[in-house]
C-alpha positions as CSV (number, residue, x, y, z in Angstrom):
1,X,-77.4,-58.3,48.6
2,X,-79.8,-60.0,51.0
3,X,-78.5,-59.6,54.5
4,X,-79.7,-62.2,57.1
5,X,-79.3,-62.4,61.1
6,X,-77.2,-65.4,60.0
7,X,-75.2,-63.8,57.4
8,X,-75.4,-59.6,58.4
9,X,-74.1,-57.4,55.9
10,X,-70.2,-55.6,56.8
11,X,-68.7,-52.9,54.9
12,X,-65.8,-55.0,53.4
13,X,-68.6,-57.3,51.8
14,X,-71.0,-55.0,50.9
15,X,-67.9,-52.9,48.7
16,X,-67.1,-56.3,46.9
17,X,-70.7,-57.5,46.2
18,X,-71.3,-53.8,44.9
19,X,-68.1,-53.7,43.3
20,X,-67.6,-50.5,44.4
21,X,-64.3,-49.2,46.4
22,X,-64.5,-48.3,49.9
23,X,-64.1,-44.3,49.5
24,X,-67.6,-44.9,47.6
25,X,-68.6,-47.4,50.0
26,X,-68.2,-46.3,53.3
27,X,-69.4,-42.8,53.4
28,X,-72.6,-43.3,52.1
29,X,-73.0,-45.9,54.7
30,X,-72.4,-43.2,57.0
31,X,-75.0,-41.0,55.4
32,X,-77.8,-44.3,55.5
33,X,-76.7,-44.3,59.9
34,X,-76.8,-40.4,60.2
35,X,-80.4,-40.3,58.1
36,X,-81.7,-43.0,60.8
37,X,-82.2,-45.7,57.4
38,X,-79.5,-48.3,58.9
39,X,-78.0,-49.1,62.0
40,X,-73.8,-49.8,62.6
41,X,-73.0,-52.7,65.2
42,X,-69.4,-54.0,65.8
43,X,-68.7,-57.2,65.9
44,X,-69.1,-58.7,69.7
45,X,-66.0,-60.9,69.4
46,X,-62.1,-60.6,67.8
47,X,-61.2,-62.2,65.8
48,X,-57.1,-63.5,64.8
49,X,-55.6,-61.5,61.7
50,X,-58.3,-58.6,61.0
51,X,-59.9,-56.0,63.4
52,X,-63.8,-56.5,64.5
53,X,-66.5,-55.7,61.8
54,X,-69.1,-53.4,61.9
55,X,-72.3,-54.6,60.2
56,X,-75.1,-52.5,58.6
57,X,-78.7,-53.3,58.5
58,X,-81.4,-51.0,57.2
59,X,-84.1,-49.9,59.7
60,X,-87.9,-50.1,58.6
61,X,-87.2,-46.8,57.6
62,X,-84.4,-47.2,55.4
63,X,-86.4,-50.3,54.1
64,X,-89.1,-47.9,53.3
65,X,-87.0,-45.6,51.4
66,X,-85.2,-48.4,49.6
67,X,-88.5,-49.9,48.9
68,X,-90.0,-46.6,47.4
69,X,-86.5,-45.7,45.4
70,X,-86.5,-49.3,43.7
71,X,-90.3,-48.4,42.8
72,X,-89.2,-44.8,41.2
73,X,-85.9,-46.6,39.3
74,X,-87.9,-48.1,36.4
75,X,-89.5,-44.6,35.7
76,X,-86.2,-42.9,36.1
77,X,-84.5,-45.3,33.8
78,X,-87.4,-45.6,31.3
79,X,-87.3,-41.9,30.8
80,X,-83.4,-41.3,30.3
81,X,-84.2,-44.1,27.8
82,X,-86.9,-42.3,25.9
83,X,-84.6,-38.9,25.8
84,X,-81.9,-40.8,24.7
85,X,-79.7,-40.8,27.5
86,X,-77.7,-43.7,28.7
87,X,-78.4,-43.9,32.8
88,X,-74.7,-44.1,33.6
C-alpha cells in the first residue's frame, strides 16, 4: 500500500488492502507508534455518518526498518524453501 499526503493511509483501509481483520490490524499499528516507526494523526475535520480517522504514516525510522525487513524477506523465504517448509 503506497500512502500519499493526498491519499494517507487509515486503519479501516489499511485492514482491507491487507486483508487482515482489525484485532490483527490495529494493535500492531499501535506497536509501529509506541516503537517511534509511525506516527497516528486524527482526522482535522468530521465527517456525516462515521467518527474522524486516524491516519498512520511510517517515520524515516520505520521506513528504515521496513526497508531493511523487505531486504531480509527473500533470504528468510528462500531458506524455509530450501528446508522444506512452506512460509505460512
Amino acid at each position: 500500500m503506497a500512502s500519499t499526503p493526498e491519499s494517507p493511509a487509515w486503519g479501516l483501509k489499511i485492514c482491507e488492502e491487507a486483508d487482515l481483520g482489525s484485532g490483527t490490524v490495529y494493535p500492531i499499528l499501535e506497536r509501529l507508534v509506541d516503537a517511534g516507526w509511525a506516527v497516528r494523526t486524527q482526522e482535522a475535520d468530521a465527517h456525516p455518518g462515521r467518527p474522524k480517522r486516524y491516519y498512520y504514516e511510517l517515520t524515516a525510522s520505520g521506513q528504515a526498518a521496513a526497508a531493511q525487513a523487505r531486504q531480509r524477506r527473500p533470504r528468510l523465504f528462500g531458506q524455509l524453501a530450501a528446508d522444506g517448509r512452506s512460509p505460512a
